[in-house]
N, CA, C and O atoms as a GROMACS GRO file, in nm:
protein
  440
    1UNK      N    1  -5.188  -7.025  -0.793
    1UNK     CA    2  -5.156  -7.057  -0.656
    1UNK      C    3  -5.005  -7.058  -0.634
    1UNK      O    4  -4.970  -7.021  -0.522
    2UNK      N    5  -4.885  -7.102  -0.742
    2UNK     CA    6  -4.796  -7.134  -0.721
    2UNK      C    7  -4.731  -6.982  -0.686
    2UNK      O    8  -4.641  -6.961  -0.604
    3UNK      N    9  -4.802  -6.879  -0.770
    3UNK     CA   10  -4.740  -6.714  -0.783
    3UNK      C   11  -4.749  -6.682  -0.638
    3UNK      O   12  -4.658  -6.640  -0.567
    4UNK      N   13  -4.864  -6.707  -0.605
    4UNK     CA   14  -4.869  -6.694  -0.398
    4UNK      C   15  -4.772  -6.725  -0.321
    4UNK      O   16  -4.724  -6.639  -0.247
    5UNK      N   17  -4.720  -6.868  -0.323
    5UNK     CA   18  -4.658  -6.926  -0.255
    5UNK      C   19  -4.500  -6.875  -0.256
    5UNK      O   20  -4.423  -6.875  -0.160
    6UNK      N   21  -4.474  -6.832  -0.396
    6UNK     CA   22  -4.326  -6.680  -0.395
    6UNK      C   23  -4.327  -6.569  -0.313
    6UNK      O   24  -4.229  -6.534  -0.246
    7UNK      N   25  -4.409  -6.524  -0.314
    7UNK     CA   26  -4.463  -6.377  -0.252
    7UNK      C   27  -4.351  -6.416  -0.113
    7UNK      O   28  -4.237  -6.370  -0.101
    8UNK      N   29  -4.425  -6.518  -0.011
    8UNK     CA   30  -4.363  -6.534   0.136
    8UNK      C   31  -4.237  -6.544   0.128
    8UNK      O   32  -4.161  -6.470   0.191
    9UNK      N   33  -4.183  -6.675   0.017
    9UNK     CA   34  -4.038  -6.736   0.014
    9UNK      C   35  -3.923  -6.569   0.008
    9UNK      O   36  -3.825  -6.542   0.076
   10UNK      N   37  -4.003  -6.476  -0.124
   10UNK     CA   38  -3.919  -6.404  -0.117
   10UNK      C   39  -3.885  -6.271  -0.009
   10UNK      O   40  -3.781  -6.204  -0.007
   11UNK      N   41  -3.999  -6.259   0.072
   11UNK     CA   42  -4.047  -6.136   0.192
   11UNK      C   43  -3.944  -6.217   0.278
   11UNK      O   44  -3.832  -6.169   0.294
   12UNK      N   45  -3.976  -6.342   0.337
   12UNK     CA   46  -3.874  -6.399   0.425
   12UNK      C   47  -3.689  -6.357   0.408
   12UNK      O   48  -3.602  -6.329   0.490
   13UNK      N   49  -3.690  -6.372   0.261
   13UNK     CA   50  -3.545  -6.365   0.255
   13UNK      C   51  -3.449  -6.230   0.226
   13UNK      O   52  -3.332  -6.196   0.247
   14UNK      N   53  -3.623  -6.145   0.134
   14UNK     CA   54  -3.540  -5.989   0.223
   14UNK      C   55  -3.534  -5.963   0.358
   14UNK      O   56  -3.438  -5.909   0.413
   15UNK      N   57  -3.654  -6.007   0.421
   15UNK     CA   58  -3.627  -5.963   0.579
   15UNK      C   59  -3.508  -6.011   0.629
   15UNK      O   60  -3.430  -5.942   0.695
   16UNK      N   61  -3.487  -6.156   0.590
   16UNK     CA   62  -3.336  -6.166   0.667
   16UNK      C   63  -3.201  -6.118   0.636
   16UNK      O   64  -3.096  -6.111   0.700
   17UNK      N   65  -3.255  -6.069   0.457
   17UNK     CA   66  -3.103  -6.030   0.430
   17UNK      C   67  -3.085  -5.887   0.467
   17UNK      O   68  -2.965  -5.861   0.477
   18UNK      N   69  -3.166  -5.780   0.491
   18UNK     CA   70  -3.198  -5.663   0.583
   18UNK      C   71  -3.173  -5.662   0.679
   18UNK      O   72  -3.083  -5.581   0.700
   19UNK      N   73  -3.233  -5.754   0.831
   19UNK     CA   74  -3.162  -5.780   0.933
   19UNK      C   75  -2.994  -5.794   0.931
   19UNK      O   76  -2.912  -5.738   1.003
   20UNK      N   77  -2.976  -5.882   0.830
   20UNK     CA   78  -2.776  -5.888   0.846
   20UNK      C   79  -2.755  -5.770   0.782
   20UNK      O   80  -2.701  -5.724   0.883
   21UNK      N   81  -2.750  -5.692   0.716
   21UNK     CA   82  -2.707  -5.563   0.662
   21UNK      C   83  -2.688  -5.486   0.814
   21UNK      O   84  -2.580  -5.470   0.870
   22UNK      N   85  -2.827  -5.439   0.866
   22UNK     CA   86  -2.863  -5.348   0.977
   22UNK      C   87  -2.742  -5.424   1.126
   22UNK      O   88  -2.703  -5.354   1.220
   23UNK      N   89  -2.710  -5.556   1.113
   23UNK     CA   90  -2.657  -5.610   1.212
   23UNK      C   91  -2.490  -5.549   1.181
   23UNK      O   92  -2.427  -5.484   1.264
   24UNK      N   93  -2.446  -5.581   1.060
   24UNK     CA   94  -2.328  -5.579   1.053
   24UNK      C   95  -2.266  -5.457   1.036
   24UNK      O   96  -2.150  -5.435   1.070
   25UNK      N   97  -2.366  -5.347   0.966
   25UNK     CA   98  -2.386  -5.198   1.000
   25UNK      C   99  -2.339  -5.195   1.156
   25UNK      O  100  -2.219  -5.170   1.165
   26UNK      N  101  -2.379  -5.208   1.233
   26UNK     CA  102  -2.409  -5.132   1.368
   26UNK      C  103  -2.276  -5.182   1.436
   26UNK      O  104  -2.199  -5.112   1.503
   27UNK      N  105  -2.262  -5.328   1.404
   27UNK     CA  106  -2.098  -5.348   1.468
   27UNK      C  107  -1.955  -5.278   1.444
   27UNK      O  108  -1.844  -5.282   1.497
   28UNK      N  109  -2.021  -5.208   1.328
   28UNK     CA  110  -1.847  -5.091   1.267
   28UNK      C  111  -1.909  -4.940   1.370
   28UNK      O  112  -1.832  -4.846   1.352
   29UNK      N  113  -1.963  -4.922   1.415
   29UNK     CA  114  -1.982  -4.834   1.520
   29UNK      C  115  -1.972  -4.889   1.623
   29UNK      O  116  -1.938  -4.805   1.707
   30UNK      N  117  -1.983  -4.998   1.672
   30UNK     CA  118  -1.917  -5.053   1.825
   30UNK      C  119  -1.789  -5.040   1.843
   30UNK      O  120  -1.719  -4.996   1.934
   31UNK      N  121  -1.770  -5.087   1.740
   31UNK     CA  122  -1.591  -5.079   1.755
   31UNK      C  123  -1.513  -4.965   1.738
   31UNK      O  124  -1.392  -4.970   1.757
   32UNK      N  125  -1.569  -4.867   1.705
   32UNK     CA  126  -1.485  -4.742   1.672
   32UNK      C  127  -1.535  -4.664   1.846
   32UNK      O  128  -1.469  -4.571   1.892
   33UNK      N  129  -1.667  -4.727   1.926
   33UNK     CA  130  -1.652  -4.644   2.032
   33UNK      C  131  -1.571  -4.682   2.115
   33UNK      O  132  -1.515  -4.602   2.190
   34UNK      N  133  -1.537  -4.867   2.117
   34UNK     CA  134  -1.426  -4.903   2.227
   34UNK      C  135  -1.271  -4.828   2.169
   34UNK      O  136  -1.192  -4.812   2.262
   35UNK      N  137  -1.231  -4.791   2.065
   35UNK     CA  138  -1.139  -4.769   2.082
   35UNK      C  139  -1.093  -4.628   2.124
   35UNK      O  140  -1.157  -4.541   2.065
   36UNK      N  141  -0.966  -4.565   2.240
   36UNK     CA  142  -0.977  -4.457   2.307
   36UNK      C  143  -0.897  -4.415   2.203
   36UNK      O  144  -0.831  -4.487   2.129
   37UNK      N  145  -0.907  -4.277   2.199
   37UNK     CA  146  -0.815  -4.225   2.066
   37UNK      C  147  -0.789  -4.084   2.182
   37UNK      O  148  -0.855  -4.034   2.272
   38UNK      N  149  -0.656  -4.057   2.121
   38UNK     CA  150  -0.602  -3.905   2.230
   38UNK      C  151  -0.560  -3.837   2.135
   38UNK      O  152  -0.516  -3.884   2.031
   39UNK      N  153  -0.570  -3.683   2.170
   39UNK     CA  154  -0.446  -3.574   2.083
   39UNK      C  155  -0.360  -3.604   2.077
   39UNK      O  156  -0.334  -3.569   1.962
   40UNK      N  157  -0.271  -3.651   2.114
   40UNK     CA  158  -0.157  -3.678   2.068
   40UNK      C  159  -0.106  -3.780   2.131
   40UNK      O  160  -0.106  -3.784   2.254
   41UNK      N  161  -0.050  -3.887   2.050
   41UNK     CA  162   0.020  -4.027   2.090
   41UNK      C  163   0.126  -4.039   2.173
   41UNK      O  164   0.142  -4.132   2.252
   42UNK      N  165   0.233  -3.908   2.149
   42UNK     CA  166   0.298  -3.924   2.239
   42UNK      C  167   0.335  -3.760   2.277
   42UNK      O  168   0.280  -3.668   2.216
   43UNK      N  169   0.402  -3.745   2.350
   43UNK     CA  170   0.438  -3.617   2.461
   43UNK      C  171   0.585  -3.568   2.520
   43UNK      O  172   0.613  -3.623   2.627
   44UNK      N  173   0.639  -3.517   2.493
   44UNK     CA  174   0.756  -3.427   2.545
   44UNK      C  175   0.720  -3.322   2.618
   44UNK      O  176   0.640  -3.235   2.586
   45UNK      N  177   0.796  -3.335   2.739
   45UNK     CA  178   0.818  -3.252   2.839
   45UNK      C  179   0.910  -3.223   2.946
   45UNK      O  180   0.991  -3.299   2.998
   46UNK      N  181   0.888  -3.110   2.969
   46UNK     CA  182   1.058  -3.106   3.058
   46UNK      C  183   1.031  -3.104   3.236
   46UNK      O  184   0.929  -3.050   3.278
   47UNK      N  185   1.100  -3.147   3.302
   47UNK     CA  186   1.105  -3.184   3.448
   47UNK      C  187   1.017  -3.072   3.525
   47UNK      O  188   1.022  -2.958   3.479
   48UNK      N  189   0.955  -3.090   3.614
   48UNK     CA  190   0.844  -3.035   3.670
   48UNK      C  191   0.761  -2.986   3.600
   48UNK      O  192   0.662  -2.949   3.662
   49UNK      N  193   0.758  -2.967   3.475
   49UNK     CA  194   0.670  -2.945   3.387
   49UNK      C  195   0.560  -3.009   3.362
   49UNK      O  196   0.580  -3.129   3.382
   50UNK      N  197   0.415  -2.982   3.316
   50UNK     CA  198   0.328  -3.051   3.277
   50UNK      C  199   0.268  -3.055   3.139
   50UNK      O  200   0.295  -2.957   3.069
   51UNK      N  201   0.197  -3.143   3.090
   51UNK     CA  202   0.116  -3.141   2.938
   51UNK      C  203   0.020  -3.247   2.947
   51UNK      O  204   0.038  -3.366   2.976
   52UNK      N  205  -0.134  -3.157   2.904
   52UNK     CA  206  -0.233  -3.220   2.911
   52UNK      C  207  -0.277  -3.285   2.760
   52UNK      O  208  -0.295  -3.221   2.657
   53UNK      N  209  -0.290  -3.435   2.782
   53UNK     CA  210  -0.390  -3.470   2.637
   53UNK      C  211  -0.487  -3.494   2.661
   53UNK      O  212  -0.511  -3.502   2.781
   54UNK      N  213  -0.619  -3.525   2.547
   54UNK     CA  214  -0.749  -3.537   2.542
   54UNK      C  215  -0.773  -3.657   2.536
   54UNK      O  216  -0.720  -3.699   2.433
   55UNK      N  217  -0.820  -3.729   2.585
   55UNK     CA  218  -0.854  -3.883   2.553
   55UNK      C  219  -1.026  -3.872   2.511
   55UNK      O  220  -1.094  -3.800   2.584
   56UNK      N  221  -1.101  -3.953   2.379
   56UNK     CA  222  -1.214  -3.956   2.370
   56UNK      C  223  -1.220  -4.112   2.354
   56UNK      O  224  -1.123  -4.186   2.367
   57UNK      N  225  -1.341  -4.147   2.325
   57UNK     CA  226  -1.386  -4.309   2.262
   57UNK      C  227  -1.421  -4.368   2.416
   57UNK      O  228  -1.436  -4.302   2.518
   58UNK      N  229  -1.427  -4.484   2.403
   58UNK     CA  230  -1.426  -4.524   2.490
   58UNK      C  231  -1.572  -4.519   2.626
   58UNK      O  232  -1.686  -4.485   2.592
   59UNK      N  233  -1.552  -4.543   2.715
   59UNK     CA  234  -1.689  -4.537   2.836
   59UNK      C  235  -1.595  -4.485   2.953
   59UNK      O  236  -1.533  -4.572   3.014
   60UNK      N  237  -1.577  -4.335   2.994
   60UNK     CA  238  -1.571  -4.265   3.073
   60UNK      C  239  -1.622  -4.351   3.215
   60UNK      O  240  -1.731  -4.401   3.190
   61UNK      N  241  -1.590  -4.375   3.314
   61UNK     CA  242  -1.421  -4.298   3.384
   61UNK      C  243  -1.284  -4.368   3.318
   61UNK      O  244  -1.278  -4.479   3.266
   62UNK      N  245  -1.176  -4.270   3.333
   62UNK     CA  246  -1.076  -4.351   3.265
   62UNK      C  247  -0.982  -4.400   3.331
   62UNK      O  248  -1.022  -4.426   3.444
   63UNK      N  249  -0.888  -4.422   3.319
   63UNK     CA  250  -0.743  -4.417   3.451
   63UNK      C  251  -0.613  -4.424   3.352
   63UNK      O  252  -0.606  -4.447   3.231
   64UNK      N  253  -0.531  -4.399   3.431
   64UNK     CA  254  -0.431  -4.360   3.342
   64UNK      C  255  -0.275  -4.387   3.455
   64UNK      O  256  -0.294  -4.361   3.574
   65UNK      N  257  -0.188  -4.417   3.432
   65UNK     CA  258  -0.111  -4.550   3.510
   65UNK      C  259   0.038  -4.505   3.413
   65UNK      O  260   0.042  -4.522   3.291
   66UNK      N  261   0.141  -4.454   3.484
   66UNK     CA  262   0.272  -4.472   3.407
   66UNK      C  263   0.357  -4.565   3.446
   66UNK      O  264   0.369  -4.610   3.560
   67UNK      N  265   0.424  -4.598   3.339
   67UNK     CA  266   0.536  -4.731   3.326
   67UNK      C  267   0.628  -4.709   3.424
   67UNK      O  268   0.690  -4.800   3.480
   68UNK      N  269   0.642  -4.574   3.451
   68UNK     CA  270   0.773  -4.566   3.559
   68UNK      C  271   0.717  -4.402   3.641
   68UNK      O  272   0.739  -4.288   3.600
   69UNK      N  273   0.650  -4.438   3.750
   69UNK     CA  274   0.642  -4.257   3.831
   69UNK      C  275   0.780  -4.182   3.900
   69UNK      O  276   0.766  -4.087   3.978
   70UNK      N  277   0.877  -4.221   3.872
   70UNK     CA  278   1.022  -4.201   3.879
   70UNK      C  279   1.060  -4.101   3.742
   70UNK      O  280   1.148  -4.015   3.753
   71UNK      N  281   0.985  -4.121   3.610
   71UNK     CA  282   1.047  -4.073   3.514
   71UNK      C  283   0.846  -3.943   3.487
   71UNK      O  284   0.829  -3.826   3.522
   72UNK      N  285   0.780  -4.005   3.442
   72UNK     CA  286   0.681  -3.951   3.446
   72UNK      C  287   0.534  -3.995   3.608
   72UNK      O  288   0.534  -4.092   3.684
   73UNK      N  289   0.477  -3.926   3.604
   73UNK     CA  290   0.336  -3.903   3.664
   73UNK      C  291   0.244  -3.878   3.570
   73UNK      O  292   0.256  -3.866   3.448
   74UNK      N  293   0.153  -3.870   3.638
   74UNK     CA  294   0.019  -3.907   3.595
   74UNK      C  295  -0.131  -3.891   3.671
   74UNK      O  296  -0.167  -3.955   3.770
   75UNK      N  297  -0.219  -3.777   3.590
   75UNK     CA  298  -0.323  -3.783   3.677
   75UNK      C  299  -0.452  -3.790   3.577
   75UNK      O  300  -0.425  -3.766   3.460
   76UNK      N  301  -0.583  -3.818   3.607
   76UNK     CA  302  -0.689  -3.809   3.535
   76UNK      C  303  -0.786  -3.732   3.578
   76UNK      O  304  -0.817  -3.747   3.696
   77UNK      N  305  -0.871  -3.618   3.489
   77UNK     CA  306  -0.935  -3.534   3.565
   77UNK      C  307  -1.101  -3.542   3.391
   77UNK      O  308  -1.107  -3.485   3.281
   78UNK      N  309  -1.168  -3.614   3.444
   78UNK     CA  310  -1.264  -3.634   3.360
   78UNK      C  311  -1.214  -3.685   3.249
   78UNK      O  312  -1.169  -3.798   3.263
   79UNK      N  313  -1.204  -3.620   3.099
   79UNK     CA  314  -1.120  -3.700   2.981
   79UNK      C  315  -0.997  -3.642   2.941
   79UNK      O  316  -0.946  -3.665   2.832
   80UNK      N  317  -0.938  -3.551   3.047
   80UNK     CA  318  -0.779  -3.471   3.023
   80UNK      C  319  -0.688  -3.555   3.138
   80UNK      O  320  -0.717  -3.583   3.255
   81UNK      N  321  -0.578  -3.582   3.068
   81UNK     CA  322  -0.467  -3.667   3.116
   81UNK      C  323  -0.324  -3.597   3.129
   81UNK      O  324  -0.245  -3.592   3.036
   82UNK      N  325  -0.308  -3.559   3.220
   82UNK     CA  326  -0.205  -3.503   3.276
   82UNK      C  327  -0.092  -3.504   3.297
   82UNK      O  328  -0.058  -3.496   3.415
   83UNK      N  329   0.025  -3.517   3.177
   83UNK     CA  330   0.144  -3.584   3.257
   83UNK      C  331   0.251  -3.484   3.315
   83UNK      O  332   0.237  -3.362   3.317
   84UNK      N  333   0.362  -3.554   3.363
   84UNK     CA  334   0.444  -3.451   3.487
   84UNK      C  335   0.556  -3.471   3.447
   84UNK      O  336   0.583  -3.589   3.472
   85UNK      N  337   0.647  -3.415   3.392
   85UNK     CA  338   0.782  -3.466   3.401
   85UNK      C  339   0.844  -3.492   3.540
   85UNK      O  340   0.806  -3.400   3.613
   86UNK      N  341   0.934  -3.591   3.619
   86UNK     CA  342   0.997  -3.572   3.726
   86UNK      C  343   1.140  -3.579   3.724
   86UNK      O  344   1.208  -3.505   3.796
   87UNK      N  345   1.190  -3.667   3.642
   87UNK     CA  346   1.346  -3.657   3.571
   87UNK      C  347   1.354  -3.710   3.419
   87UNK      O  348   1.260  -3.783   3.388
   88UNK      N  349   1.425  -3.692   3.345
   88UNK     CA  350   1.468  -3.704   3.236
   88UNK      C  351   1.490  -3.855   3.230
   88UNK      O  352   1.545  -3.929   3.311
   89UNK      N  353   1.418  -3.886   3.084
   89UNK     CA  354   1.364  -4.030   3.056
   89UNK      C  355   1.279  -4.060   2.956
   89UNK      O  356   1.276  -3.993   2.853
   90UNK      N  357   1.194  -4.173   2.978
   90UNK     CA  358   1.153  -4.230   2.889
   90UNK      C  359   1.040  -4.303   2.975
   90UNK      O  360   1.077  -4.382   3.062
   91UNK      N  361   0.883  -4.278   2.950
   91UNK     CA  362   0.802  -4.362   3.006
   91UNK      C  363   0.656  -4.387   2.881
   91UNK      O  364   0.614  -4.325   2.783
   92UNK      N  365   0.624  -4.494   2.942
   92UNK     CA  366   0.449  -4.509   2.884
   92UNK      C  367   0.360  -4.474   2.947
   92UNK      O  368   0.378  -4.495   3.067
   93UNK      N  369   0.273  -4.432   2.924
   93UNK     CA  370   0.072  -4.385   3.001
   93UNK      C  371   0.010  -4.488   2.953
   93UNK      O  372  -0.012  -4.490   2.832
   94UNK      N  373  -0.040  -4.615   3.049
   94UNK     CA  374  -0.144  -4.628   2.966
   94UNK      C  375  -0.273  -4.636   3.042
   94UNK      O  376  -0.294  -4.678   3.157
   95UNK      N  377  -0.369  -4.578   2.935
   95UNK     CA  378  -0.513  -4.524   2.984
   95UNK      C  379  -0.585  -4.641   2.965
   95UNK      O  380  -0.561  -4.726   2.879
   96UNK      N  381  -0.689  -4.645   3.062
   96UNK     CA  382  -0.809  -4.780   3.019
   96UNK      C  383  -0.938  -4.674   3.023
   96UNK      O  384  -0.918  -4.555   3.048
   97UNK      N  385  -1.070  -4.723   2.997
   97UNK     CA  386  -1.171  -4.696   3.030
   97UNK      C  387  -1.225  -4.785   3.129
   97UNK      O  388  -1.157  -4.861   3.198
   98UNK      N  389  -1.394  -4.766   3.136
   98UNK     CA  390  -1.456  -4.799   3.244
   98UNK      C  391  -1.460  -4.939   3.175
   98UNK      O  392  -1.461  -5.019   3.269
   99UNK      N  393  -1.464  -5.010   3.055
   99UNK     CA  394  -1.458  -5.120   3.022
   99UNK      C  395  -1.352  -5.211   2.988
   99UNK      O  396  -1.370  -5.310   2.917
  100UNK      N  397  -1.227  -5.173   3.046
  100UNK     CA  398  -1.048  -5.216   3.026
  100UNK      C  399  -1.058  -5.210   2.855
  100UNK      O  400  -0.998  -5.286   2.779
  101UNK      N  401  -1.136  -5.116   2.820
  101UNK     CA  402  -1.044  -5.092   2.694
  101UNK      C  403  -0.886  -4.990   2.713
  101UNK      O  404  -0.854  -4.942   2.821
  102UNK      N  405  -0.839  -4.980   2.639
  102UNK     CA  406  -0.702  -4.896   2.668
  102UNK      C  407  -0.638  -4.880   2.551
  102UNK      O  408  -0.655  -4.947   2.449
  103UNK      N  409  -0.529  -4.748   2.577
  103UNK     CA  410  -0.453  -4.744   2.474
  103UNK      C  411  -0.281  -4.612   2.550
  103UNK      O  412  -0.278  -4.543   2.652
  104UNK      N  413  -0.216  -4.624   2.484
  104UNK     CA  414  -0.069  -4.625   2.546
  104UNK      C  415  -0.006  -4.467   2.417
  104UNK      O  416  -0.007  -4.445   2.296
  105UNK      N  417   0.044  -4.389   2.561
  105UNK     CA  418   0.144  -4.255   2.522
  105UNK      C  419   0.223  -4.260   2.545
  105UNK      O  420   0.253  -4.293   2.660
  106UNK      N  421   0.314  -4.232   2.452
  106UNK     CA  422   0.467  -4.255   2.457
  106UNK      C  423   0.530  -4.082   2.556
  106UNK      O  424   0.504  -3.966   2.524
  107UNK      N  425   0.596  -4.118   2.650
  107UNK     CA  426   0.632  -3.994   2.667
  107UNK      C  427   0.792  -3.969   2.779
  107UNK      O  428   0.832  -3.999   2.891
  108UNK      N  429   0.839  -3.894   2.654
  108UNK     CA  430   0.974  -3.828   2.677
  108UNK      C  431   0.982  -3.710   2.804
  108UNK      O  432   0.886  -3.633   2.816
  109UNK      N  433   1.082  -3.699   2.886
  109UNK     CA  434   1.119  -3.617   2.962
  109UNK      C  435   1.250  -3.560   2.986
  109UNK      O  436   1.340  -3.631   3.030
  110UNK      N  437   1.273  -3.388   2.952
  110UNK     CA  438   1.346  -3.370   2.875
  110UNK      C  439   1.439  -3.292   3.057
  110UNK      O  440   1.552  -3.242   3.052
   0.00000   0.00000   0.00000
């Protein structure tokens, strides 16, 4: 009778130690989708000029916002991000998603 009474103790405690495996599994893929990752971090370009990066990760729609529209612009057209040179400088992009995740391009204007 006592050999019975193992059987459950030990089914119980794989099931739970299976559940936390499968749990803590699945959270290293959450986090790699909030974060937005782009072609390239940062960007040089020269005055009226433009250069597009790729933004992925993240939950689509995005927006995308410069530190100074005096030095750079900025537009969003699905997951390509657009910047503009307007005078020679120094600005940041930074992009969010539909869930204020975000992440920041450095970009020169030559």
């Amino acid at each position: 009778m006592k050999k019975f009474q193992k059987i459950p103790g030990l089914f119980y405690m794989s099931l739970v130690a299976l559940t936390l495996v499968c749990t803590l599994a699945s959270c290293d893929k959450d986090d790699d989708d909030k974060k937005l990752k782009f072609s390239s971090s940062s960007v040089t370009v020269e005055v009226e000029k433009t250069s597009d990066i790729t933004v992925s990760g993240g939950i689509a729609p995005y927006t995308a916002k410069s530190s100074d529209d005096k030095i750079a612009s900025v537009t969003v057209s699905q997951s390509k991000i657009t910047v503009k040179g307007v005078k020679a400088g120094n600005a940041t992009i930074t992009v969010a998603d539909k869930k204020k995740n975000s992440g920041k391009i450095s970009v020169t204007v030559k």
